[in-house]
N, CA, C and O atoms as a Maestro MAE file, in Angstrom:
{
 s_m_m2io_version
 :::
 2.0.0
}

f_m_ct {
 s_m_title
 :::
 protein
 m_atom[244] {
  # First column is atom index #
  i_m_mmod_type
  r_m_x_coord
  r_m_y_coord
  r_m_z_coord
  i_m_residue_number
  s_m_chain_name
  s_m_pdb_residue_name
  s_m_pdb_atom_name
  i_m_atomic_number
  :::
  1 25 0.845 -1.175 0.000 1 A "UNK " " N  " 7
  2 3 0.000 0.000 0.000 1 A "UNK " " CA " 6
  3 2 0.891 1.239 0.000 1 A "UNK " " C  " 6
  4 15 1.899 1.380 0.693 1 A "UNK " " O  " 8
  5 25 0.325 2.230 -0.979 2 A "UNK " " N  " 7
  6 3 1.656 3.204 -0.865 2 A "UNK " " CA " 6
  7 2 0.558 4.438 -1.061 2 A "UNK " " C  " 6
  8 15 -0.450 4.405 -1.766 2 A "UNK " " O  " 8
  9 25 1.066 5.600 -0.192 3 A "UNK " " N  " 7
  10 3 0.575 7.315 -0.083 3 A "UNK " " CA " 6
  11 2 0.130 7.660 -1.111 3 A "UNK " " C  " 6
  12 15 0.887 7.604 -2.080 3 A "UNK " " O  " 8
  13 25 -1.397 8.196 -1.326 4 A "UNK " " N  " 7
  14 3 -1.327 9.073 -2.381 4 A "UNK " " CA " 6
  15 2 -1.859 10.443 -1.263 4 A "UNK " " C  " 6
  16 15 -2.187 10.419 -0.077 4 A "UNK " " O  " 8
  17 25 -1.778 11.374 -2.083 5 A "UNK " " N  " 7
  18 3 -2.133 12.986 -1.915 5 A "UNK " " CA " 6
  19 2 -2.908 13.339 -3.068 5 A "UNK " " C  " 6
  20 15 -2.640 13.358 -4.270 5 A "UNK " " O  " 8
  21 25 -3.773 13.571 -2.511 6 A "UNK " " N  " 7
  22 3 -5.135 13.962 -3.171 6 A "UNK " " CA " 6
  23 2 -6.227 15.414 -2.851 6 A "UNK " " C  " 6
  24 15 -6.982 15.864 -1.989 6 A "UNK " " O  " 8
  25 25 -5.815 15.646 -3.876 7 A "UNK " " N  " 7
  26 3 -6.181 17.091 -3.766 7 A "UNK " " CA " 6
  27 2 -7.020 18.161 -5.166 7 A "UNK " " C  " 6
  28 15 -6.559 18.010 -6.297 7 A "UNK " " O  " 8
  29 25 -8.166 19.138 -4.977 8 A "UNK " " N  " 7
  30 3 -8.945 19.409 -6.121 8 A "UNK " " CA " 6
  31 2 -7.811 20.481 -7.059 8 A "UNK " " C  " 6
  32 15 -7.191 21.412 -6.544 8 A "UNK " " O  " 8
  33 25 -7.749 20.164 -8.234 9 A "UNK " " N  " 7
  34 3 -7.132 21.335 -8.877 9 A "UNK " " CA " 6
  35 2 -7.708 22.424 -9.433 9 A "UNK " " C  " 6
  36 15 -8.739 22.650 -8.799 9 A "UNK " " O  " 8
  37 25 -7.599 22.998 -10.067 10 A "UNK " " N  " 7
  38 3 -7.686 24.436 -11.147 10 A "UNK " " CA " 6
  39 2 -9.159 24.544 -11.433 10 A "UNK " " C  " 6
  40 15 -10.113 25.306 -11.278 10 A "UNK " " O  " 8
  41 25 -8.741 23.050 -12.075 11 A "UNK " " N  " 7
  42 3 -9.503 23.035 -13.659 11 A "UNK " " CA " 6
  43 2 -11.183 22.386 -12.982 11 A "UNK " " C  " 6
  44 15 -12.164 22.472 -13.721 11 A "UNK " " O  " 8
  45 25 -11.337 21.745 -11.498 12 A "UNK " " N  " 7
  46 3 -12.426 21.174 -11.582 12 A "UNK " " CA " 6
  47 2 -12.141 19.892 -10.971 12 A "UNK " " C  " 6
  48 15 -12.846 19.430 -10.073 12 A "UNK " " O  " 8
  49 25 -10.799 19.126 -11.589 13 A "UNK " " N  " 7
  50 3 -10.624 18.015 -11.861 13 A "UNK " " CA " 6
  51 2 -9.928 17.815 -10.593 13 A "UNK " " C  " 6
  52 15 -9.556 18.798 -9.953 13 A "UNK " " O  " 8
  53 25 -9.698 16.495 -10.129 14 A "UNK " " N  " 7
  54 3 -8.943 15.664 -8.856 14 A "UNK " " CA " 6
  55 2 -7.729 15.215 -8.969 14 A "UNK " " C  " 6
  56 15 -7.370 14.402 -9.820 14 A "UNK " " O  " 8
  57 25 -6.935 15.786 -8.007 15 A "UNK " " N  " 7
  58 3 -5.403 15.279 -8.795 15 A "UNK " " CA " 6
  59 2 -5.272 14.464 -7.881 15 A "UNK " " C  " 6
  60 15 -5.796 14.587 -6.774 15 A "UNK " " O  " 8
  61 25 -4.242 13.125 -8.397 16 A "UNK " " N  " 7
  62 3 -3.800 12.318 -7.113 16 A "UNK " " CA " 6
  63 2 -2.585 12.094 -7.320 16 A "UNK " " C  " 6
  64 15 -2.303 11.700 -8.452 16 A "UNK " " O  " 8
  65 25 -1.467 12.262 -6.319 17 A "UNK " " N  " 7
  66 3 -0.223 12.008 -6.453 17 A "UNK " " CA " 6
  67 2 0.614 10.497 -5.458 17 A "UNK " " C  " 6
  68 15 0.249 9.917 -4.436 17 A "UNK " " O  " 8
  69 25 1.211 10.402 -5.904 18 A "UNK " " N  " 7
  70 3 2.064 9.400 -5.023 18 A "UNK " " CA " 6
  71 2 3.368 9.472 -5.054 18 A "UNK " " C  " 6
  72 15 4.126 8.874 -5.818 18 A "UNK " " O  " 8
  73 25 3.721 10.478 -3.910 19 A "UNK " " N  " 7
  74 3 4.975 11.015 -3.204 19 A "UNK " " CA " 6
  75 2 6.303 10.150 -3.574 19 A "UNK " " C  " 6
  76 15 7.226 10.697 -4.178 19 A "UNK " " O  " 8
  77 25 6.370 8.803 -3.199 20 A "UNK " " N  " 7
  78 3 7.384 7.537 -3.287 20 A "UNK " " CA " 6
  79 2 7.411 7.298 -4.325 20 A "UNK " " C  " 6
  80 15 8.287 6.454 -4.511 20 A "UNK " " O  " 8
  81 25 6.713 7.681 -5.584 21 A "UNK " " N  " 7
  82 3 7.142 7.315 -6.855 21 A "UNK " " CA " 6
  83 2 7.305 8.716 -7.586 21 A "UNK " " C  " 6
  84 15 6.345 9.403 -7.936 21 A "UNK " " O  " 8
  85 25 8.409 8.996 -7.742 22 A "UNK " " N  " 7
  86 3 8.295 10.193 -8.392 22 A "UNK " " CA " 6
  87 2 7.617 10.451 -10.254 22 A "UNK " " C  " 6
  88 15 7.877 9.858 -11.301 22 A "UNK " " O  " 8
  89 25 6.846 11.413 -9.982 23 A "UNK " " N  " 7
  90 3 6.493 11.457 -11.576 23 A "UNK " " CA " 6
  91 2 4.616 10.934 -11.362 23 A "UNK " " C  " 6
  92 15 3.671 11.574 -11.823 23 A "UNK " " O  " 8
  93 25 4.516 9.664 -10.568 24 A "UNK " " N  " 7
  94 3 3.597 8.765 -10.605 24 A "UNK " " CA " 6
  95 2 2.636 10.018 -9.643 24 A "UNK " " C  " 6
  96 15 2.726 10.409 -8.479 24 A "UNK " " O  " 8
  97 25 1.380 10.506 -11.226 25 A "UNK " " N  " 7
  98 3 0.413 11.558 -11.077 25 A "UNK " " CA " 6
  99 2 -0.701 11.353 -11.594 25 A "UNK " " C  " 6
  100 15 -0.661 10.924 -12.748 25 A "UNK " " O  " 8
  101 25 -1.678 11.508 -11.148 26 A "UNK " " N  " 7
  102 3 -3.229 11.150 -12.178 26 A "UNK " " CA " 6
  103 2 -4.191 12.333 -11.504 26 A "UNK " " C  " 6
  104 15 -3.911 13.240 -10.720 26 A "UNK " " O  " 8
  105 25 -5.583 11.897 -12.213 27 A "UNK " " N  " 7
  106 3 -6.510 13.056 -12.049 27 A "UNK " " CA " 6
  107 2 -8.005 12.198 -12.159 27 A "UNK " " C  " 6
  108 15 -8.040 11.006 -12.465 27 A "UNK " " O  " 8
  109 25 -8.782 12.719 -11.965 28 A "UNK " " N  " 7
  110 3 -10.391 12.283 -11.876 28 A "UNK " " CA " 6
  111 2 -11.086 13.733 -11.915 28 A "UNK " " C  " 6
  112 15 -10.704 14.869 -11.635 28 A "UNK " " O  " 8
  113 25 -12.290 13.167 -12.393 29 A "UNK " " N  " 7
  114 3 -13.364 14.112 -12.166 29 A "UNK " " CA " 6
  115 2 -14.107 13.879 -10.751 29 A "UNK " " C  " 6
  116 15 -14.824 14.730 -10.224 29 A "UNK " " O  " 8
  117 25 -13.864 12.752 -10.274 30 A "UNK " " N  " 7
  118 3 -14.233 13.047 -8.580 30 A "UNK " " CA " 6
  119 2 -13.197 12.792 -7.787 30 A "UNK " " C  " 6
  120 15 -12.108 12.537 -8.301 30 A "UNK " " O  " 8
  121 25 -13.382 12.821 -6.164 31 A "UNK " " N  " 7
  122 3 -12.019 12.283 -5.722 31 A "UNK " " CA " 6
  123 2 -11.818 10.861 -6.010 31 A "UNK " " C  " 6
  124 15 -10.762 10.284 -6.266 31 A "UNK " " O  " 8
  125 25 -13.038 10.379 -5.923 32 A "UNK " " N  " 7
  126 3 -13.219 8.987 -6.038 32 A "UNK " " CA " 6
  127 2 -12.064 8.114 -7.315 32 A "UNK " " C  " 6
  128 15 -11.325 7.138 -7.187 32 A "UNK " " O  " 8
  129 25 -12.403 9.112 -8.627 33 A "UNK " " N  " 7
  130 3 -12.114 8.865 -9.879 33 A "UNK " " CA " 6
  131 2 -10.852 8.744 -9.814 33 A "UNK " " C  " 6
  132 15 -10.246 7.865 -10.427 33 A "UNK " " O  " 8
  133 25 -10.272 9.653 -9.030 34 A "UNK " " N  " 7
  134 3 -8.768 10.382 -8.604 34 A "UNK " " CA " 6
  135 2 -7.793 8.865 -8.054 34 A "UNK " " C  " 6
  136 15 -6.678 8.431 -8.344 34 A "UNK " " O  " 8
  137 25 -9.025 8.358 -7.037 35 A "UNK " " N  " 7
  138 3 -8.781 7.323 -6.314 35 A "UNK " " CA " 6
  139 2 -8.302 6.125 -7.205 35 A "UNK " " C  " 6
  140 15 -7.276 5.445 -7.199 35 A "UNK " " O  " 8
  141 25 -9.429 6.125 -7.969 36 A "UNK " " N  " 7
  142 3 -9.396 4.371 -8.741 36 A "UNK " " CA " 6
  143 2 -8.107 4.741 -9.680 36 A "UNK " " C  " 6
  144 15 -7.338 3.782 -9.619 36 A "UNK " " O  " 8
  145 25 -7.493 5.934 -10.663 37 A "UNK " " N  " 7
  146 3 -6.999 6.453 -11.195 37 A "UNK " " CA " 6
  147 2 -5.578 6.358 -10.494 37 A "UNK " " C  " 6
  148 15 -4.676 5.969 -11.235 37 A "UNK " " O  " 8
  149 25 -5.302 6.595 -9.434 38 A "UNK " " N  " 7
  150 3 -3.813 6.315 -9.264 38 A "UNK " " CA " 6
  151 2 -3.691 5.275 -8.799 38 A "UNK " " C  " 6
  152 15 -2.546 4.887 -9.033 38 A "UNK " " O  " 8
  153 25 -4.314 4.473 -8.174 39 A "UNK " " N  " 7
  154 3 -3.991 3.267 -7.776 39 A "UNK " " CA " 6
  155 2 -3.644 2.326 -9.287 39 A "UNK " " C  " 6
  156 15 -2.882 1.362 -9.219 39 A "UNK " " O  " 8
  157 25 -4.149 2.643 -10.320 40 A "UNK " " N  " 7
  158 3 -3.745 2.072 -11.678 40 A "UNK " " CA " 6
  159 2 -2.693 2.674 -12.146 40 A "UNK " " C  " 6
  160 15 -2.028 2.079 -12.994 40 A "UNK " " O  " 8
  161 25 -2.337 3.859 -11.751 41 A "UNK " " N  " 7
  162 3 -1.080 4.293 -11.619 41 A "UNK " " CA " 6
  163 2 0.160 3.985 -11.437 41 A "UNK " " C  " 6
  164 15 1.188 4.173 -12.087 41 A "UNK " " O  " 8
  165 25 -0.153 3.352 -10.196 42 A "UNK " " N  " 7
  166 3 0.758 3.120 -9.476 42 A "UNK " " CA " 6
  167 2 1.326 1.743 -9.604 42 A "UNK " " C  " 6
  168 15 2.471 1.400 -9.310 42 A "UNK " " O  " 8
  169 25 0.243 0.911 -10.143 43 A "UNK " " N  " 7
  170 3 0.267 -0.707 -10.300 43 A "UNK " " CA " 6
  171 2 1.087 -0.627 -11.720 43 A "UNK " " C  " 6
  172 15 1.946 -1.475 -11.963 43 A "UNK " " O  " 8
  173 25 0.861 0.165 -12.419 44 A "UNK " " N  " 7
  174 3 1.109 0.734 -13.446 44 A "UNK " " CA " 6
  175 2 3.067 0.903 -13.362 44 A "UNK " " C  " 6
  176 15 3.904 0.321 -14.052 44 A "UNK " " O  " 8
  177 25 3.223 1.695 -12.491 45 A "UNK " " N  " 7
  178 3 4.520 2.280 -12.480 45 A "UNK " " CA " 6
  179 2 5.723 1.252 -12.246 45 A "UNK " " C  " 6
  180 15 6.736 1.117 -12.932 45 A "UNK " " O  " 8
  181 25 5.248 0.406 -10.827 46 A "UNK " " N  " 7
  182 3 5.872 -0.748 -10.217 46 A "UNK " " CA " 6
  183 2 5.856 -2.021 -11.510 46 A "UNK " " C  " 6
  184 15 6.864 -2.718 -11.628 46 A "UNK " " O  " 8
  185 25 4.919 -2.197 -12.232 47 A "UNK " " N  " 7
  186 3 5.204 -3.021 -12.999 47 A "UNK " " CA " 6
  187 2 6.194 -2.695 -14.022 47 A "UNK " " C  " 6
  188 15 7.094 -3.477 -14.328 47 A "UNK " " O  " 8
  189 25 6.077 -1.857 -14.410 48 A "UNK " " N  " 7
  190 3 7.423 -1.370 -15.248 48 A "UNK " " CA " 6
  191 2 8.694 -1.141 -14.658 48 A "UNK " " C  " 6
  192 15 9.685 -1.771 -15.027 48 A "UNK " " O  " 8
  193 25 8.719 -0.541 -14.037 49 A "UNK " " N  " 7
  194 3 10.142 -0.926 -13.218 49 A "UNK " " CA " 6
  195 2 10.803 -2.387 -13.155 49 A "UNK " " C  " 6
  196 15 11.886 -2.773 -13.597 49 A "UNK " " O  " 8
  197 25 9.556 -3.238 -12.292 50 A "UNK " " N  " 7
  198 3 10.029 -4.875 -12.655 50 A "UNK " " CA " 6
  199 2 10.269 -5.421 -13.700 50 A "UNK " " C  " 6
  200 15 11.219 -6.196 -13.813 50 A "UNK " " O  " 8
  201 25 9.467 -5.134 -14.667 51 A "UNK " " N  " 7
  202 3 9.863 -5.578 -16.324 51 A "UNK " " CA " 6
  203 2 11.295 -5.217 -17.004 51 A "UNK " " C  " 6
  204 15 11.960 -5.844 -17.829 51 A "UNK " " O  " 8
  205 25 11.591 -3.628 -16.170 52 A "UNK " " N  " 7
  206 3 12.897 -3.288 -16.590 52 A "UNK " " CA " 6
  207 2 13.909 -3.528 -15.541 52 A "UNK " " C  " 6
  208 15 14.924 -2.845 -15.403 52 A "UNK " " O  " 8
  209 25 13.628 -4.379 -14.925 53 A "UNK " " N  " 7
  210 3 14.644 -4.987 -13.613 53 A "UNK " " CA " 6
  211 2 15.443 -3.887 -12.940 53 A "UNK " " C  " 6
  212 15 16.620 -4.010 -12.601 53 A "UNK " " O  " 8
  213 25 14.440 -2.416 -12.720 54 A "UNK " " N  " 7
  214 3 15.069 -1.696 -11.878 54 A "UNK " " CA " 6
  215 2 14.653 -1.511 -10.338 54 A "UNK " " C  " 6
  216 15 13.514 -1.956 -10.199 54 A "UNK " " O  " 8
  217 25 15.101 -1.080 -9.291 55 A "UNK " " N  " 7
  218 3 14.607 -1.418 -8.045 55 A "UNK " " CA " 6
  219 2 13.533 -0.358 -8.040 55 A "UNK " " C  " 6
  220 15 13.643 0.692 -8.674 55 A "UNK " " O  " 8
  221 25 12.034 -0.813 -6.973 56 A "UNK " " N  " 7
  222 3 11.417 -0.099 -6.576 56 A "UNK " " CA " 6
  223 2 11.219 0.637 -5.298 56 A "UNK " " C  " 6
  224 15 11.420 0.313 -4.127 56 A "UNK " " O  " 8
  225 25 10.875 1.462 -5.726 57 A "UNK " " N  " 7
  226 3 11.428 2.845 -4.440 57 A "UNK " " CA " 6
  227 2 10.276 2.270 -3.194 57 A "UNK " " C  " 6
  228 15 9.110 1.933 -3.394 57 A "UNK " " O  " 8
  229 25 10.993 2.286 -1.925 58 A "UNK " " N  " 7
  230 3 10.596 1.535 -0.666 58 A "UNK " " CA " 6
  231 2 9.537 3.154 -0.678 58 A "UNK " " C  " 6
  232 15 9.753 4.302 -1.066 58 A "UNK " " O  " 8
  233 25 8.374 2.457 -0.038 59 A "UNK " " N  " 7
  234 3 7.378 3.436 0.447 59 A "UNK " " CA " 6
  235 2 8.088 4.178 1.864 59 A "UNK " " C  " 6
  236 15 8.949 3.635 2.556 59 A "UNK " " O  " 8
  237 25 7.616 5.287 2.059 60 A "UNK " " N  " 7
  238 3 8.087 6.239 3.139 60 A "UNK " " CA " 6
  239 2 7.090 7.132 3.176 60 A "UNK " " C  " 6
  240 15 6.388 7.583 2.271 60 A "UNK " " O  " 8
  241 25 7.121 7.468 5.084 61 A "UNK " " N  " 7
  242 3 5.952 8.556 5.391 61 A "UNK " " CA " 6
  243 2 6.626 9.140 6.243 61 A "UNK " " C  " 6
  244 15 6.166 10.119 6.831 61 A "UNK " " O  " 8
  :::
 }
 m_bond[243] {
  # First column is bond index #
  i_m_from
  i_m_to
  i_m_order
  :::
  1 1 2 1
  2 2 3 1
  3 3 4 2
  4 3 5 1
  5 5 6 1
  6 6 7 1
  7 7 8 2
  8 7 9 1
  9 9 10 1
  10 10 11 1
  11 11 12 2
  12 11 13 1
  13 13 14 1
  14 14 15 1
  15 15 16 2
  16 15 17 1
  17 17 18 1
  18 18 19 1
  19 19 20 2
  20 19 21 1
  21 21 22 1
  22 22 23 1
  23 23 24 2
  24 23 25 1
  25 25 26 1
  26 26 27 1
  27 27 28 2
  28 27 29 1
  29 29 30 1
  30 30 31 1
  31 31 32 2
  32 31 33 1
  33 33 34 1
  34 34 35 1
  35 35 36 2
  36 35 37 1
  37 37 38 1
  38 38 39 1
  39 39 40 2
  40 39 41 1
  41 41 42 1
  42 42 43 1
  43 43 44 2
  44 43 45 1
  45 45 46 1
  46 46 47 1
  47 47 48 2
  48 47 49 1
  49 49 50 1
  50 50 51 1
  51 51 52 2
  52 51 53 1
  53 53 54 1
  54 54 55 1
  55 55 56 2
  56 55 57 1
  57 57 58 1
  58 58 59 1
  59 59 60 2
  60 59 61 1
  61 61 62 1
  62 62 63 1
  63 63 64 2
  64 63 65 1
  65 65 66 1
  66 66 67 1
  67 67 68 2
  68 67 69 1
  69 69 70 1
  70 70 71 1
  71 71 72 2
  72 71 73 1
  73 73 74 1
  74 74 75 1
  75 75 76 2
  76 75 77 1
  77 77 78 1
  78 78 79 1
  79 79 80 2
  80 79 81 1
  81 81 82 1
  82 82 83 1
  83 83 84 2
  84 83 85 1
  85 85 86 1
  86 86 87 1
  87 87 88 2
  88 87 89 1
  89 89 90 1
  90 90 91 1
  91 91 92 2
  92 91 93 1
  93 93 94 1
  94 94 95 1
  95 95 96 2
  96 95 97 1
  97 97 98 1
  98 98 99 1
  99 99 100 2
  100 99 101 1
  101 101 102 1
  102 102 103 1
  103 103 104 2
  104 103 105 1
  105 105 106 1
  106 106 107 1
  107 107 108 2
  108 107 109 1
  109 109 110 1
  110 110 111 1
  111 111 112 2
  112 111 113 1
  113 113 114 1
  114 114 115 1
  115 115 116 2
  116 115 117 1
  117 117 118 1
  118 118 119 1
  119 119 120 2
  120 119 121 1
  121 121 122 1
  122 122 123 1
  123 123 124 2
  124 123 125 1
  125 125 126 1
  126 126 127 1
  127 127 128 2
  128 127 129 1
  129 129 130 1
  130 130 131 1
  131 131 132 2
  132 131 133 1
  133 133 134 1
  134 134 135 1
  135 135 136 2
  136 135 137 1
  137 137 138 1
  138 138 139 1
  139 139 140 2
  140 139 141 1
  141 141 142 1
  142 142 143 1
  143 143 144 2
  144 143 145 1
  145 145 146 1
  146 146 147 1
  147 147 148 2
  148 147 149 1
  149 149 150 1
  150 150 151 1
  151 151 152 2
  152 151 153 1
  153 153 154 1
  154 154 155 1
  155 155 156 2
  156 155 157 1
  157 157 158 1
  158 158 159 1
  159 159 160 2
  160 159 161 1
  161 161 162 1
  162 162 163 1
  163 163 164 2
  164 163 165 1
  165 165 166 1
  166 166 167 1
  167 167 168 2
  168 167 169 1
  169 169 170 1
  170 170 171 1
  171 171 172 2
  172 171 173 1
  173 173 174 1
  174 174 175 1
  175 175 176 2
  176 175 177 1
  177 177 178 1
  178 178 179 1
  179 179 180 2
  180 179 181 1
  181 181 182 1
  182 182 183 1
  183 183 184 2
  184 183 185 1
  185 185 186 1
  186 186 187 1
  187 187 188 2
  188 187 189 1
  189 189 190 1
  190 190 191 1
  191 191 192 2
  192 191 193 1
  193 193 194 1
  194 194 195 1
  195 195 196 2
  196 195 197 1
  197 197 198 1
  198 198 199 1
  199 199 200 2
  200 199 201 1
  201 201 202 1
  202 202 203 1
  203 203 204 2
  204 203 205 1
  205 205 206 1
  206 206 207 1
  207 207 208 2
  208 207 209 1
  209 209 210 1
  210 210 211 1
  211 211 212 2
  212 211 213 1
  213 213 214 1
  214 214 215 1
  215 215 216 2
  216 215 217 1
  217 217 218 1
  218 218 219 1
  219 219 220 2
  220 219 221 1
  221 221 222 1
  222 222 223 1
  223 223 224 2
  224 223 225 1
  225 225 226 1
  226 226 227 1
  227 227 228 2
  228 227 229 1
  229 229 230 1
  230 230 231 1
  231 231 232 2
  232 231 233 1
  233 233 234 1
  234 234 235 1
  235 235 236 2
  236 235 237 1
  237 237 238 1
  238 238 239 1
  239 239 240 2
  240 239 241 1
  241 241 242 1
  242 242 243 1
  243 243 244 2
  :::
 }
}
């Protein structure tokens, strides 16, 4: 399980970030959206890293 930060932006839209992965950013039209949206993100990010046999960044709070 890893941090996101979630927060409304500008435009309307829901941003969600996850601190421990740098770069690893998404958005929703609700928070909710924001929610389901980085967590695919994030599953997203870690799998590529493994595919490219680089290490993944240890979660931290």
């Amino acid at each position: 399980m890893r941090e996101a930060v979630i927060y409304p932006g500008e435009d309307g839209y829901w941003i969600a970030e996850c601190p421990s992965l740098p770069g690893c950013i998404s958005q929703g039209t609700s928070r909710e959206d924001a929610i389901v949206n980085i967590r695919e993100a994030i599953q997203g990010y870690i799998s590529t890293l493994e595919q490219d046999e680089l290490a993944v960044p240890l979660e931290t709070f």
